[in-house]
C-alpha atoms as one frame of an Amber mdcrd trajectory, in Angstrom:
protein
  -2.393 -21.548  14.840  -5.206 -22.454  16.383  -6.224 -26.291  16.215  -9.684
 -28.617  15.728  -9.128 -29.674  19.378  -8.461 -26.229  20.863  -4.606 -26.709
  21.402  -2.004 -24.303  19.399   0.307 -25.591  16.215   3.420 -23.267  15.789
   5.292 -24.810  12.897   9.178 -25.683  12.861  11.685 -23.633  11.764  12.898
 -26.274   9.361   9.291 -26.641   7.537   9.381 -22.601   7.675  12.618 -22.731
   5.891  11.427 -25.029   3.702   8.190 -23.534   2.659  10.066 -20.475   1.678
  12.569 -22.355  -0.605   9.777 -23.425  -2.350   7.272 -20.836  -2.629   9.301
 -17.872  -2.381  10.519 -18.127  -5.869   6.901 -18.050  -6.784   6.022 -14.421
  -5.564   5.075 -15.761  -2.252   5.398 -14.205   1.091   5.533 -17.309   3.287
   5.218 -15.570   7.057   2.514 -13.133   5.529   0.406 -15.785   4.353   1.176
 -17.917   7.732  -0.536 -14.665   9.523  -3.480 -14.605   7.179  -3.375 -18.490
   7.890  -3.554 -17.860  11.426  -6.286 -14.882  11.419  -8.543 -17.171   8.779
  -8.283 -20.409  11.532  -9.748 -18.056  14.122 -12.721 -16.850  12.560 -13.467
 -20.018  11.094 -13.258 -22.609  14.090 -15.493 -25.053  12.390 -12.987 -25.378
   9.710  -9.918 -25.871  11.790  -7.561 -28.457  10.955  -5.947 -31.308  13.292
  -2.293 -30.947  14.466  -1.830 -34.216  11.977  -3.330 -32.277   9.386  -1.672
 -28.851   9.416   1.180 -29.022   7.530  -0.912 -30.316   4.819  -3.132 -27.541
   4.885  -0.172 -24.768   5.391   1.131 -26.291   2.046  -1.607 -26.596   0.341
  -3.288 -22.887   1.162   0.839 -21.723   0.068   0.365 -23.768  -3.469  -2.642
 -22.076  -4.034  -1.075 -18.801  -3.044   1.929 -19.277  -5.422  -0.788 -20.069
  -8.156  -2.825 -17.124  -7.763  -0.154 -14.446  -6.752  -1.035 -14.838  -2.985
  -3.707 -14.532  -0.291  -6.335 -11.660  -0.776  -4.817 -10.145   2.475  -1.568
 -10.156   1.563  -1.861  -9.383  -2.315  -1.421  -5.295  -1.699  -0.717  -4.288
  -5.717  -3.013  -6.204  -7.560  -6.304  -4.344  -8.278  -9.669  -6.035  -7.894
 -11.624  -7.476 -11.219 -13.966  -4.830 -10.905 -11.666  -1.986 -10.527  -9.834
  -2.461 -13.718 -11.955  -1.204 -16.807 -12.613  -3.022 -19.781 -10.102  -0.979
 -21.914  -7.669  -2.113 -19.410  -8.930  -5.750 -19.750  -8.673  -5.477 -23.615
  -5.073  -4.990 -23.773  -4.035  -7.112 -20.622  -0.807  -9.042 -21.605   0.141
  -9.981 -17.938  -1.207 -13.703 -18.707   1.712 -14.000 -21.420   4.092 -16.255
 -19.745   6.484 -16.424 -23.106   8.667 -13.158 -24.029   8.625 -13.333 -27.237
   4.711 -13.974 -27.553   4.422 -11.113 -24.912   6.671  -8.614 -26.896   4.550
  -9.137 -29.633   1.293  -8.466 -27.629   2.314  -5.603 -25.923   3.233  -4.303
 -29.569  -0.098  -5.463 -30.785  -2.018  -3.251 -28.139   0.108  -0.219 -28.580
  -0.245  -0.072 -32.390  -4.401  -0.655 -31.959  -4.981   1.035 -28.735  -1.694
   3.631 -28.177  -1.492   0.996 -25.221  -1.173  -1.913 -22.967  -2.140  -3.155
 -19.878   0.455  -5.062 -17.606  -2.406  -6.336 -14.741  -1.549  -3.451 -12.496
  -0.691  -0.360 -14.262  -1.585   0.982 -18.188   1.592   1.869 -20.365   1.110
   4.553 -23.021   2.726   4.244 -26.240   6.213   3.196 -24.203   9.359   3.377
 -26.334  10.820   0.057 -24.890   8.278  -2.469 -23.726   9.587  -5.524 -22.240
  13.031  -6.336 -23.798  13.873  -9.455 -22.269  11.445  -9.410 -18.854   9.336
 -11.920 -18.532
């Protein structure tokens, strides 16, 4: 990864390691988002972080990652904002966290709409929604 000062920081295998025993877990793909990392240091050199301050910014752009599902160039399934259509939007139940609650969303939407909408895909009038996925 290119540095403030022009040299090159290539993180340890240890901090790798360690990234991905924390972020993994989370949905995140820790050497994709190093590449997008990498590609987003060279195109923005004015932005480019000291060798001191790299591993601060490699865990703070993964935290971010894990807290919205990953990088834009990584994230290959999720659909844009704009591509999902407000029926979709309507009966979205991939913010419910809690089985239970989202059991009784999904239910909600189906018996109103004839469906819901998990964030990526619509499910018509499905015989078994979540049953114990969360």
């Amino acid at each position: 990864m290119l540095c403030k000062d022009g040299s090159t920081y290539e993180p340890k295998a240890e901090d790798v390691i360690a990234w991905e025993r924390a972020y993994s877990e989370r949905g995140v793909k820790v050497q994709q988002e190093l590449l997008s990392m990498e590609s987003w240091l060279d195109a923005n050199p004015a932005k480019r972080k000291t060798k001191v301050g790299m591993k601060r910014f490699i865990d703070s752009w993964l935290k971010r990652a894990a807290e919205s599902g990953g990088s834009p160039m990584v994230k290959s399934k999720s659909q844009s904002s704009r591509a999902i259509s407000v029926e979709d939007k309507l009966a979205d139940v991939s913010w419910v966290e809690n089985v239970e609650a989202k059991n009784r969303a999904i239910n909600y939407f189906i018996g109103k709409y004839g469906y819901y909408f998990d964030g990526t895909v619509r499910h018509e009038n499905p015989k078994n929604p979540v049953q114990g996925k969360t």
